[in-house]
DOTORFI-869633 format. One record per residue (C-alpha): residue number from 1; residue in one letter; x negated, y negated, z negated. Coordinates in nm, 2 decimals. Example, Ala and Ser with C-alpha at 12.3 -4.5 7.8 and 13.67 -1.06 7.14 Angstrom:
<gukols>
<num:1 residuo:a c1:-1.23 c2:0.45 c3:-0.78>
<num:2 residuo:s c1:-1.37 c2:0.11 c3:-0.71>
</gukols>
This chain:
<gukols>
<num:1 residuo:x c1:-5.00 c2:-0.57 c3:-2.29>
<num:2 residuo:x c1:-4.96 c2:-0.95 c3:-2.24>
<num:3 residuo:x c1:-4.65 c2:-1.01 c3:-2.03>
<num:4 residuo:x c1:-4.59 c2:-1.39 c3:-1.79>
<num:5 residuo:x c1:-4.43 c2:-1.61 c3:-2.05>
<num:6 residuo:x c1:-4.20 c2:-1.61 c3:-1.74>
<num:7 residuo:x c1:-4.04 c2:-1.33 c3:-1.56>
<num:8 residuo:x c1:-3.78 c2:-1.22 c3:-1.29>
<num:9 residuo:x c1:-3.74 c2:-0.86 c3:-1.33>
<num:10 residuo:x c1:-3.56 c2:-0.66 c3:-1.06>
<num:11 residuo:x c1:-3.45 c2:-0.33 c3:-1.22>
<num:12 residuo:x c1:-3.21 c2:-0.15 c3:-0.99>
<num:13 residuo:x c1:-2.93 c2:-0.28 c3:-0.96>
<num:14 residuo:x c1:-2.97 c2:-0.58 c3:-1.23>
<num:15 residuo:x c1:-3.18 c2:-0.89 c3:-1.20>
<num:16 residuo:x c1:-3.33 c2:-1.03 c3:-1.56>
<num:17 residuo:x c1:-3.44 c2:-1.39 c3:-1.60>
<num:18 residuo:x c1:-3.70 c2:-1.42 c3:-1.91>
<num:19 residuo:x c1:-3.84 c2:-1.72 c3:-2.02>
<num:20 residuo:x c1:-3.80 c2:-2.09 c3:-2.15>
<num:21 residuo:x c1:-3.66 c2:-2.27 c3:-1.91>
<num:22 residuo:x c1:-3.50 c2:-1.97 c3:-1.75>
<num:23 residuo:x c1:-3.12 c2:-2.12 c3:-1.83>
<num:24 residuo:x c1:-3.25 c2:-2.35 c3:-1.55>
<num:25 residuo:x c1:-3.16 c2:-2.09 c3:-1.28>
<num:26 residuo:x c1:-2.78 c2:-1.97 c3:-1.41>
<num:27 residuo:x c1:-2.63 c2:-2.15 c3:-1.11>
<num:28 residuo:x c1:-2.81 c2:-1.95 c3:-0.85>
<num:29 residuo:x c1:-2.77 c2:-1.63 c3:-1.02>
<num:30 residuo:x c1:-2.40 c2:-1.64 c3:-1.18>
<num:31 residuo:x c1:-2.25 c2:-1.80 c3:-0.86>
<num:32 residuo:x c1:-1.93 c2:-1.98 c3:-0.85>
<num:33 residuo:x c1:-1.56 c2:-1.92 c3:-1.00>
<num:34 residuo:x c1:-1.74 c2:-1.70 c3:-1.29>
<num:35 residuo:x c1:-1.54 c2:-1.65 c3:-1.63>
<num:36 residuo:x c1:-1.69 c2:-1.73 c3:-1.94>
<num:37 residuo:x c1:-1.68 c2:-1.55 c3:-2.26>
<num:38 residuo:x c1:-1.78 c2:-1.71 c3:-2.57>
<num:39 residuo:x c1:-1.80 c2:-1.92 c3:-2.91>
<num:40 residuo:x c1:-1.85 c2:-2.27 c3:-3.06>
<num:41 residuo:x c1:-2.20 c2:-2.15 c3:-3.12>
<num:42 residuo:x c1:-2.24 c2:-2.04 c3:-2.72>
<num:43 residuo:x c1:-2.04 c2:-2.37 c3:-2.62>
<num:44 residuo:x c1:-2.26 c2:-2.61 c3:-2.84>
<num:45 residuo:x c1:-2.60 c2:-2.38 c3:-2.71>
<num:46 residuo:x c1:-2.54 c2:-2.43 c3:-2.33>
<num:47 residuo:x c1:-2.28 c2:-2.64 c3:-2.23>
<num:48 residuo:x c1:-2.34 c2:-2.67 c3:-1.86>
<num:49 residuo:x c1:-2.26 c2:-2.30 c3:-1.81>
<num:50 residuo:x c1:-1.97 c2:-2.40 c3:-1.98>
<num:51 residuo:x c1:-1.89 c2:-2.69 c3:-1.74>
<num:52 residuo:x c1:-1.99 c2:-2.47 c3:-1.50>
<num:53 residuo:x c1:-1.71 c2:-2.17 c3:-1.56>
<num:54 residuo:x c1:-1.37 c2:-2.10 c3:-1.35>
<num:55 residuo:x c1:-1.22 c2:-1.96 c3:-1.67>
<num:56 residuo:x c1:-1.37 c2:-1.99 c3:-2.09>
<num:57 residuo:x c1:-1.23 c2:-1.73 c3:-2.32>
<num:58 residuo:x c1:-1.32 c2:-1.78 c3:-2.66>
<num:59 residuo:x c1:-1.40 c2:-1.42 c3:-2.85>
<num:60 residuo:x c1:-1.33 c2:-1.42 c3:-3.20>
<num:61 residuo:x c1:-1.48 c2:-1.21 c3:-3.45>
<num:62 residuo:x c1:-1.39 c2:-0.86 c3:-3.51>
<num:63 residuo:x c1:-1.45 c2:-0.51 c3:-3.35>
<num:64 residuo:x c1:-1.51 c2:-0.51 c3:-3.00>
<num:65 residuo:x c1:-1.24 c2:-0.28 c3:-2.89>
<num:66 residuo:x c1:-0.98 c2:-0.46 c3:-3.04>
<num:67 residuo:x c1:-1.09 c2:-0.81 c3:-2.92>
<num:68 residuo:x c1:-1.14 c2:-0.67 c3:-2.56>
<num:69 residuo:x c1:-0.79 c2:-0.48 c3:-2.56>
<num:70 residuo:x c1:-0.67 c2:-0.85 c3:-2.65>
<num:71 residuo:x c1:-0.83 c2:-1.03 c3:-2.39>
<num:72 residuo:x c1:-0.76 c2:-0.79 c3:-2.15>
<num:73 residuo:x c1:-0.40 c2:-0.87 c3:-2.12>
<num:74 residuo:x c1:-0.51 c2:-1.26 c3:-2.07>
<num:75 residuo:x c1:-0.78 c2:-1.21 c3:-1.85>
<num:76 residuo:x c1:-0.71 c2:-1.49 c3:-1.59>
<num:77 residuo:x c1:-0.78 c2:-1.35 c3:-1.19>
<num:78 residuo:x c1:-1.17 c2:-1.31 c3:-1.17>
<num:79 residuo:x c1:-1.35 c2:-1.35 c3:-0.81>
<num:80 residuo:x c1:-1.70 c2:-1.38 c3:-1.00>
<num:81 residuo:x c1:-1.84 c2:-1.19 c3:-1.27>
<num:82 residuo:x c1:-1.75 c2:-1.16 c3:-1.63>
<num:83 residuo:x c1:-2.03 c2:-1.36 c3:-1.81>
<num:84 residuo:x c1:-2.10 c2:-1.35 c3:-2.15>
<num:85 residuo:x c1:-2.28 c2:-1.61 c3:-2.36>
<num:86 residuo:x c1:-2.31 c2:-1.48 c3:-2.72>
<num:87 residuo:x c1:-2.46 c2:-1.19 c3:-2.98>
<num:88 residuo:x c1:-2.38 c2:-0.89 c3:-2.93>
<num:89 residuo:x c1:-2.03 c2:-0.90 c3:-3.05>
<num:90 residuo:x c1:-1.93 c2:-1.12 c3:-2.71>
<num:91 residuo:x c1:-2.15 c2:-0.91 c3:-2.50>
<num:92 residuo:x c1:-2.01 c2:-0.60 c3:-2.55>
<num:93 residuo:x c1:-1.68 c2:-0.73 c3:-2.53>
<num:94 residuo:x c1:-1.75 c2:-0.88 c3:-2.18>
<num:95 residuo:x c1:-1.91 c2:-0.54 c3:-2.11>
<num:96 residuo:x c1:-1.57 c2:-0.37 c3:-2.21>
<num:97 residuo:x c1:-1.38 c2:-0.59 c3:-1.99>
<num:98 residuo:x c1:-1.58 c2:-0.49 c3:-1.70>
<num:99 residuo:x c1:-1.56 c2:-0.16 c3:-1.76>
<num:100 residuo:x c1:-1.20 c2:-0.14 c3:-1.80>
<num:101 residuo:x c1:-1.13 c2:-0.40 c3:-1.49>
<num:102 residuo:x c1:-1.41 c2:-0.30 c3:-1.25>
<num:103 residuo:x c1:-1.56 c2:-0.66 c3:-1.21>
<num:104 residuo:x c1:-1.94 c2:-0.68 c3:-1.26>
<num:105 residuo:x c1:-2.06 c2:-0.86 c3:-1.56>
<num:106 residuo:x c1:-2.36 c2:-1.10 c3:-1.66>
<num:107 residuo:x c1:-2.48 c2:-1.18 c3:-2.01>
<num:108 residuo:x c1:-2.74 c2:-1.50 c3:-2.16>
<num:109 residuo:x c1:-2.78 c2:-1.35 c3:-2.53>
<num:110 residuo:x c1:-2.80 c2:-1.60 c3:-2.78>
<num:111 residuo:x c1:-2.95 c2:-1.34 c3:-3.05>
<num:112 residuo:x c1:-3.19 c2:-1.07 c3:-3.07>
<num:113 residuo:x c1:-2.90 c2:-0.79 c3:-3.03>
<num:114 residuo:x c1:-3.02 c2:-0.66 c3:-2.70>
<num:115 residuo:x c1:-2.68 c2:-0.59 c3:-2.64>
<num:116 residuo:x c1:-2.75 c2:-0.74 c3:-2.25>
<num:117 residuo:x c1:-3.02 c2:-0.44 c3:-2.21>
<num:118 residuo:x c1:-2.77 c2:-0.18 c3:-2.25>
<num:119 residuo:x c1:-2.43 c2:0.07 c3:-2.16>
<num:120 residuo:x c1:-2.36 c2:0.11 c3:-2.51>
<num:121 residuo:x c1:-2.05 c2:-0.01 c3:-2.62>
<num:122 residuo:x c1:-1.69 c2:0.02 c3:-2.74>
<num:123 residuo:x c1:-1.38 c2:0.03 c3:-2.45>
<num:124 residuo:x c1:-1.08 c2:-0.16 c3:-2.52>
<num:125 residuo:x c1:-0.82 c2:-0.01 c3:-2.73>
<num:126 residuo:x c1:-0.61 c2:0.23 c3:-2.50>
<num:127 residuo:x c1:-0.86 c2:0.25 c3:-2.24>
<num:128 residuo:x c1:-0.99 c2:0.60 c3:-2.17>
<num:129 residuo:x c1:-1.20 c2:0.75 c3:-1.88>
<num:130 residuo:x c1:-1.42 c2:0.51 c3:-1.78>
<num:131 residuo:x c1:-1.81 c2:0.47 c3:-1.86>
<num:132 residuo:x c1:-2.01 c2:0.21 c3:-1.98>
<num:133 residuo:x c1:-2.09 c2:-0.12 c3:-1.80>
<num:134 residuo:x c1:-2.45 c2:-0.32 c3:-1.82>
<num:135 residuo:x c1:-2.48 c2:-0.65 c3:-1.72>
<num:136 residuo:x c1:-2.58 c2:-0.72 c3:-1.38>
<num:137 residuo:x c1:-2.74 c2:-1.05 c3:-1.43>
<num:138 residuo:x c1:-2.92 c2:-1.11 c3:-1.74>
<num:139 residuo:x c1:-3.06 c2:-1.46 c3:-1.82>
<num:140 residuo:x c1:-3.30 c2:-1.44 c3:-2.18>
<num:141 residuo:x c1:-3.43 c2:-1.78 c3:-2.25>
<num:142 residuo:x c1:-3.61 c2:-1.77 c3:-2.59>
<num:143 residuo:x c1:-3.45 c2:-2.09 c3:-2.62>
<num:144 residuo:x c1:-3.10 c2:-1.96 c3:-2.70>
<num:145 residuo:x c1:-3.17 c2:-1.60 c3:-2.74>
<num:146 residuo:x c1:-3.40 c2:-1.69 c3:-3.04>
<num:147 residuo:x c1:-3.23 c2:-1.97 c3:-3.16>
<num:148 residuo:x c1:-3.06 c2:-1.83 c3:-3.49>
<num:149 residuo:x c1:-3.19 c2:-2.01 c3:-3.82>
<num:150 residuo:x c1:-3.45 c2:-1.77 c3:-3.98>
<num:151 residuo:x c1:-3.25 c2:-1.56 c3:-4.21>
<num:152 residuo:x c1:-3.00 c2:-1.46 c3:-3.93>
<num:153 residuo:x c1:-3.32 c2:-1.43 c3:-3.68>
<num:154 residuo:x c1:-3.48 c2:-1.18 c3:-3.94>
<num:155 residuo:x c1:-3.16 c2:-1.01 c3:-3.94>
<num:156 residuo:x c1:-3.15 c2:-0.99 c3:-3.60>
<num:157 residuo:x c1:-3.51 c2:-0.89 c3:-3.54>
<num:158 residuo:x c1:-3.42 c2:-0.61 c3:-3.77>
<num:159 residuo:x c1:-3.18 c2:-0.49 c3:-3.52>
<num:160 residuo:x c1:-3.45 c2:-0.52 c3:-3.21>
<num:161 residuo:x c1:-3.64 c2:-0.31 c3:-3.43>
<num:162 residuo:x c1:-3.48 c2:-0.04 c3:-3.49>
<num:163 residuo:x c1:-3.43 c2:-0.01 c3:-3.15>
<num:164 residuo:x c1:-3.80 c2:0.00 c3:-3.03>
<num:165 residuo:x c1:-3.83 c2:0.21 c3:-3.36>
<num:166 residuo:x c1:-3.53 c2:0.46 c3:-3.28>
<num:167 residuo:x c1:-3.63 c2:0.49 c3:-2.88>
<num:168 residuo:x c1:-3.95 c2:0.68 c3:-2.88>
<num:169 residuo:x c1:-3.79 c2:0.98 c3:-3.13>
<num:170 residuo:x c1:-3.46 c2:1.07 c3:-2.95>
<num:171 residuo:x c1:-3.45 c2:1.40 c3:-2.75>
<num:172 residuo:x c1:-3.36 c2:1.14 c3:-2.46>
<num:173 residuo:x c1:-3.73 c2:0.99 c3:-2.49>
<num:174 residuo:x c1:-3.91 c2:0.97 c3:-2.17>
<num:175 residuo:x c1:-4.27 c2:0.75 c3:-2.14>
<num:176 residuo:x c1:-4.15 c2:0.44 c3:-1.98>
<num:177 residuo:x c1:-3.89 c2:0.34 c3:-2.23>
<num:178 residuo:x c1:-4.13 c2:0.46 c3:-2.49>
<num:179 residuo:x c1:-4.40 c2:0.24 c3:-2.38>
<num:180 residuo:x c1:-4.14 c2:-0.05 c3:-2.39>
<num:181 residuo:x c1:-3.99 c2:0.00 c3:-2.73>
<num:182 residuo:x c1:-4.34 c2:0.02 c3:-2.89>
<num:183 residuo:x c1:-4.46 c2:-0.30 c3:-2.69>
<num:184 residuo:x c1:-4.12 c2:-0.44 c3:-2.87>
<num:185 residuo:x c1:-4.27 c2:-0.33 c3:-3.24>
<num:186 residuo:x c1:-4.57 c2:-0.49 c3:-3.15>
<num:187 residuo:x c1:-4.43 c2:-0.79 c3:-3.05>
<num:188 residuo:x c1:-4.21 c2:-0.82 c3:-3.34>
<num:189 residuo:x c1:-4.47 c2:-0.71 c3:-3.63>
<num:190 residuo:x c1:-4.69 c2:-1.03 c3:-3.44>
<num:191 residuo:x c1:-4.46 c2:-1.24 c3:-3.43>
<num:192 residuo:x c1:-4.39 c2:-1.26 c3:-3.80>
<num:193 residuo:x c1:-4.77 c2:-1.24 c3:-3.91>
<num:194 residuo:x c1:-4.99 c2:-1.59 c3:-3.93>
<num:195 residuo:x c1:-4.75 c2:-1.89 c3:-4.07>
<num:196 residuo:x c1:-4.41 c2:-1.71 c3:-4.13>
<num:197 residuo:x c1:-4.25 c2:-2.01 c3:-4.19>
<num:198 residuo:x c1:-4.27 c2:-2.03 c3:-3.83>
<num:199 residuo:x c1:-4.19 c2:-1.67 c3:-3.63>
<num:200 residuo:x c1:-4.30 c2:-1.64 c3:-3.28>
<num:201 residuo:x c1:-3.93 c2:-1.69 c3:-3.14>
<num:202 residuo:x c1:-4.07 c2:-1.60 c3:-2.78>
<num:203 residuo:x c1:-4.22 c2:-1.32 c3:-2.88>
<num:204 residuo:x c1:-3.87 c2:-1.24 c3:-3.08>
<num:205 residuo:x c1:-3.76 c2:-1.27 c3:-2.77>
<num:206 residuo:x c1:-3.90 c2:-1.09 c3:-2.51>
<num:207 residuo:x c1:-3.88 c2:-0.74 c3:-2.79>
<num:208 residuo:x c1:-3.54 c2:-0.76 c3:-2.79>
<num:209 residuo:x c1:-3.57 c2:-0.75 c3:-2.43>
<num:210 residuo:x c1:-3.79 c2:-0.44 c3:-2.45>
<num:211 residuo:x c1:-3.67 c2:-0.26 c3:-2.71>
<num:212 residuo:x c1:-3.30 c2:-0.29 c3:-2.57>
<num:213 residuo:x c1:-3.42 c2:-0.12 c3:-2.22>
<num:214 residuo:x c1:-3.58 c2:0.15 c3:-2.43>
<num:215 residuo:x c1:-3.29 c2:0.21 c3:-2.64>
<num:216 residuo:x c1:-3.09 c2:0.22 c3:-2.29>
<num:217 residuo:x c1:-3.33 c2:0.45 c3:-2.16>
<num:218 residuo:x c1:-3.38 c2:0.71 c3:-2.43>
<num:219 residuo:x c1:-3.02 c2:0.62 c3:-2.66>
<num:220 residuo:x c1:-2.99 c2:0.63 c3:-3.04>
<num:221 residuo:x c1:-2.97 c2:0.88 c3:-3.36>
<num:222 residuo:x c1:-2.99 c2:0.83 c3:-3.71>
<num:223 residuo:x c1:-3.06 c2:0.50 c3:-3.77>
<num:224 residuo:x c1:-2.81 c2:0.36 c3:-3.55>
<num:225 residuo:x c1:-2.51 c2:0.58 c3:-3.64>
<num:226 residuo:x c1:-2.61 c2:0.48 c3:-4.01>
<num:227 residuo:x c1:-2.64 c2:0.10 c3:-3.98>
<num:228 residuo:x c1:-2.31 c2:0.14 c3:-3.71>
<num:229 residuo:x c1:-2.12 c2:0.30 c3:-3.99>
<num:230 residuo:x c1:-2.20 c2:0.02 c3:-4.27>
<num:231 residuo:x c1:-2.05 c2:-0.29 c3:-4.01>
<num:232 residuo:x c1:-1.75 c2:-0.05 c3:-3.90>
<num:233 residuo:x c1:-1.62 c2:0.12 c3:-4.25>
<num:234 residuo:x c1:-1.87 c2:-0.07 c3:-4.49>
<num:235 residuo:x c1:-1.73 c2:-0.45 c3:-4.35>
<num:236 residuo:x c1:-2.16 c2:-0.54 c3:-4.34>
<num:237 residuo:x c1:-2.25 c2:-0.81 c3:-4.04>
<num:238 residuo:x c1:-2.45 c2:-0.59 c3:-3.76>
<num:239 residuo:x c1:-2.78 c2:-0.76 c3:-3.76>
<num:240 residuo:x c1:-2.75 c2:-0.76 c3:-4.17>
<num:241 residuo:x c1:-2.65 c2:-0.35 c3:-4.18>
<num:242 residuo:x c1:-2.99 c2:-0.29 c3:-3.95>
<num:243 residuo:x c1:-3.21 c2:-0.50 c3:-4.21>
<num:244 residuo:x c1:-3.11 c2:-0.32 c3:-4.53>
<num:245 residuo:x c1:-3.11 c2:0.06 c3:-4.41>
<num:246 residuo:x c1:-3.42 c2:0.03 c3:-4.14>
<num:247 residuo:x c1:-3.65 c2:0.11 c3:-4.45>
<num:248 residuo:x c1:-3.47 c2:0.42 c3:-4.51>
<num:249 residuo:x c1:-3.37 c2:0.58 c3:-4.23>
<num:250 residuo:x c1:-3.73 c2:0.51 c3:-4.07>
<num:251 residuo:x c1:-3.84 c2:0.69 c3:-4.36>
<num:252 residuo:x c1:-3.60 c2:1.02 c3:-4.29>
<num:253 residuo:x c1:-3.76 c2:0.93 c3:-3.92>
<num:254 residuo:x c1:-4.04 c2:0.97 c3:-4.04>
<num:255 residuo:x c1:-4.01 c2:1.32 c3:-4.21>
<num:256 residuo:x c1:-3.86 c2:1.47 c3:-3.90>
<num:257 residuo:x c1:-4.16 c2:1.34 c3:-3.65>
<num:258 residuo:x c1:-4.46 c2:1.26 c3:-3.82>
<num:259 residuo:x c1:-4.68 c2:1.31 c3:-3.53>
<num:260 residuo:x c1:-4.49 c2:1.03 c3:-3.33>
<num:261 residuo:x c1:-4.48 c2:0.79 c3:-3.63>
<num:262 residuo:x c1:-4.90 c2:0.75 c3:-3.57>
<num:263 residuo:x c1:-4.81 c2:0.56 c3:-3.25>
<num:264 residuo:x c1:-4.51 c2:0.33 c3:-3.40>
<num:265 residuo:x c1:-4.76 c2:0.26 c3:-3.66>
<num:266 residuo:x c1:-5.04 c2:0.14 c3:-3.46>
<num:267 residuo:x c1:-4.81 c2:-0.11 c3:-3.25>
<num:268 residuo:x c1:-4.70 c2:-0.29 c3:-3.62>
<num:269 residuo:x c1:-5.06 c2:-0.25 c3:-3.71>
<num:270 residuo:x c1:-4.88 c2:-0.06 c3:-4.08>
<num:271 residuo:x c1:-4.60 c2:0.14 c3:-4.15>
<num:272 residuo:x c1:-4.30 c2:0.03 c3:-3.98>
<num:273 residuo:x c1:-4.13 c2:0.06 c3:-4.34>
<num:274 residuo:x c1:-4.31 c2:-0.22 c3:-4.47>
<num:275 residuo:x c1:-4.25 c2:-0.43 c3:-4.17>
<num:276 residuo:x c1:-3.87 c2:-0.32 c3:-4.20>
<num:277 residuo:x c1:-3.90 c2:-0.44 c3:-4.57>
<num:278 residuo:x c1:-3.98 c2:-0.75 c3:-4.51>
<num:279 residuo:x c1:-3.76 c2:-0.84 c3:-4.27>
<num:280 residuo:x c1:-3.50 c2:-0.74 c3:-4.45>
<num:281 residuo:x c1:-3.62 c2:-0.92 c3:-4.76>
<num:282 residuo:x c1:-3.65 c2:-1.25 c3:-4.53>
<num:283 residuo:x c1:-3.27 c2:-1.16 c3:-4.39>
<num:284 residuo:x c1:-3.15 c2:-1.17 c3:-4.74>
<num:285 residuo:x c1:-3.05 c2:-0.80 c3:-4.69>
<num:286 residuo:x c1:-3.25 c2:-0.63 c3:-4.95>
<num:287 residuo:x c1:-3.00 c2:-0.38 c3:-5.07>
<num:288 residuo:x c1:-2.64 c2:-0.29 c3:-4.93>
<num:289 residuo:x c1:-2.49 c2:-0.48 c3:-5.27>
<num:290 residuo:x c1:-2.64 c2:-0.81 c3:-5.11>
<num:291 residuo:x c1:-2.40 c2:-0.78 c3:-4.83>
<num:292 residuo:x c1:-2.07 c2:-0.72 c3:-5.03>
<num:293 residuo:x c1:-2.03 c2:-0.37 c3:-4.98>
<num:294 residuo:x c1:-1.90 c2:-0.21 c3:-5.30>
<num:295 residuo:x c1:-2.03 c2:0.14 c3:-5.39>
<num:296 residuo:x c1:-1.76 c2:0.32 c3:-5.36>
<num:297 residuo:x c1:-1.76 c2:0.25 c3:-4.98>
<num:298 residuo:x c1:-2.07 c2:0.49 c3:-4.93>
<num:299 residuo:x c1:-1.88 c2:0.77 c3:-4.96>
<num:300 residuo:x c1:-1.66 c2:0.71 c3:-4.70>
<num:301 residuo:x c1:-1.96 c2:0.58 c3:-4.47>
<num:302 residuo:x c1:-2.18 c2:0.97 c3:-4.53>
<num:303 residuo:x c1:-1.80 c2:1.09 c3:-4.38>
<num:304 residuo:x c1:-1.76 c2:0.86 c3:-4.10>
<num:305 residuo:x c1:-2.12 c2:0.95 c3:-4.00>
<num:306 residuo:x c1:-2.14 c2:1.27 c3:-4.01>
<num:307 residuo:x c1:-1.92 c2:1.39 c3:-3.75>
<num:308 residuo:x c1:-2.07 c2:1.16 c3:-3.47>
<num:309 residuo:x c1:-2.26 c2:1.30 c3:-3.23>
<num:310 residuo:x c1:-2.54 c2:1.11 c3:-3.14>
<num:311 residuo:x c1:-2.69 c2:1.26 c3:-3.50>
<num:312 residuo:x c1:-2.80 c2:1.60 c3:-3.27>
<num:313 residuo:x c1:-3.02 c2:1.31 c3:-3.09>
<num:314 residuo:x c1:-3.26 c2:1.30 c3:-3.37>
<num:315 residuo:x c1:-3.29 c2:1.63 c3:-3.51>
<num:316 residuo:x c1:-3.20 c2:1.80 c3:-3.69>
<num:317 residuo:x c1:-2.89 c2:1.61 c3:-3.72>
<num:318 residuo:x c1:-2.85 c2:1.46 c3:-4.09>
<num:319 residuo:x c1:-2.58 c2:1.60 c3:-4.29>
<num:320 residuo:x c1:-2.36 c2:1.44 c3:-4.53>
<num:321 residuo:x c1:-2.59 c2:1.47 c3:-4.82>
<num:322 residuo:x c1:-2.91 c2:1.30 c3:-4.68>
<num:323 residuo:x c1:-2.66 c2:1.03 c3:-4.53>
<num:324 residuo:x c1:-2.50 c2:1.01 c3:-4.84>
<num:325 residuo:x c1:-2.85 c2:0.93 c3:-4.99>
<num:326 residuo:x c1:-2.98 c2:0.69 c3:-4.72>
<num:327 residuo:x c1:-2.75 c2:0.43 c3:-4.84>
<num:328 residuo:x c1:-2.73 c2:0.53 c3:-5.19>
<num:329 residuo:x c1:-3.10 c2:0.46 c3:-5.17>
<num:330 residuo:x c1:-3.03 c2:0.13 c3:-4.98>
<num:331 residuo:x c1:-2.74 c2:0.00 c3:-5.23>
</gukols>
């Protein structure tokens, strides 16, 4: 498939913006007396959505339900939507806002997370009985989405990956979202063949896109509960946790559906381990020591995973000894 290097994609109830130049048309689709929630690095990125804002919250770093519960008690009075201009960090907290207020939100990604694609995430601290938000208005321009320097964009493409990866083996997979997700391997494995001093960013780009509408469409398992689990009780970055374990738990993806590995395969044109390898290598992420997590953290990682749920989405669900020995295999 070769997609428009520009696209407006109406999906339900959501309208998505791809392409460079795309930041072009955020007056038109955020509107007026929006609130903005972001960092230097969005601030310094795009600076007339900025200007533009009623309100600008800063979101410091952290876990998202704690920032969100934070911000929730100074969330100034909003008539527009909730717009987020970040990773994945900020989008999910904007997305927790919403959820937890009821205004609509919007996201422009400034990393490969995906995070805009999708209803997963954290609520705020304290906040029970409501579901998960997705952005109404999604702006990607390859630009800013794509913009990290190249170890933090292998990290995040890592991330994108295991997505597009994840998607097509879940007991949730249906063909649409598979298609996308392994358009998104494609995409990625091409992007980092030729000169890889020099990654297609666009093409970066528009997988993240893909692979987070598959992952929204068919939801996670091993992999993600894994790599989760290292940033929550490990202390890892996100993009980082995806890099180092992708080549492992793609590999005890692998043993459980050989028969739909063929096809994940022929989109990265070799085994998606190798792929994963490498981008992990380029992420500086080789091994769960690189990041700072001492040994002794695994253990309580295998416990904190094994009880979650989402394990019975790739079965059979791993128990604590094989997750024990995905990131003993990874440290």
């Amino acid at each position: 498939m070769t997609a428009p290097a520009t696209f407006t994609w109406q999906d339900g109830e959501r309208t998505i913006r791809f392409g460079r130049g795309a930041l072009a048309d955020a007056p038109s689709l955020l509107g007026e007396d929006y609130v903005l929630l972001t960092t230097a690095r969005g601030r310094d990125a795009a600076p007339d959505i900025v200007a533009g804002a009623a309100h600008v919250l800063d979101v410091r770093p952290g876990f998202v339900d704690e920032i969100s519960a934070e911000l929730l008690d100074d969330l100034p009075p909003v008539t527009g939507l909730l717009v987020a201009l970040g990773g994945g960090r900020v989008i999910d907290t904007a997305k927790a806002l919403a959820a937890a207020s009821g205004h609509p939100a919007a996201a422009i990604p400034t990393t490969l997370s995906a995070a805009e694609m999708t209803k997963v995430h954290r609520l705020p601290t304290g906040i029970i009985g409501v579901t998960g938000v997705r952005p109404r208005v999604v702006i990607n321009d390859p630009a800013i989405s794509a913009s990290q320097p190249d170890a933090e964009l292998a990290a995040s493409a890592a991330n994108s990956l295991a997505h597009a990866v994840e998607a097509p083996l879940t007991t949730l997979a249906s063909p649409v979202p598979t298609l996308a997700a392994l358009e998104a391997v494609h995409l990625t494995a091409n992007a980092y063949r030729g000169d890889v001093d020099a990654p297609d960013r666009d093409a970066l780009a528009l997988a993240a896109l893909l692979s987070g509408y598959a992952i929204d469409g068919a939801w996670y398992g091993l992999s993600h509960v894994c790599s989760q689990t290292l940033v929550r009780v490990g202390g890892a970055g996100h993009g980082q946790a995806n890099a180092v374990l992708l080549p492992h738990t793609a590999a005890a993806l692998r043993r459980r559906f050989p028969d739909r590995f063929g096809a994940i395969d022929r989109a990265a044109g070799e085994p998606v381990e190798a792929l994963a390898g490498r981008l992990a290598a380029r992420a500086h992420a080789a091994r769960i020591r690189d990041l700072g997590v001492p040994e002794e953290r695994l253990e309580a990682c295998a416990d904190a995973c094994v009880g979650r749920a989402e394990l019975h989405n790739t079965p059979p669900p791993a128990d604590r000894d094989e997750l024990l020995g995905i990131y003993r295999a990874a440290w």
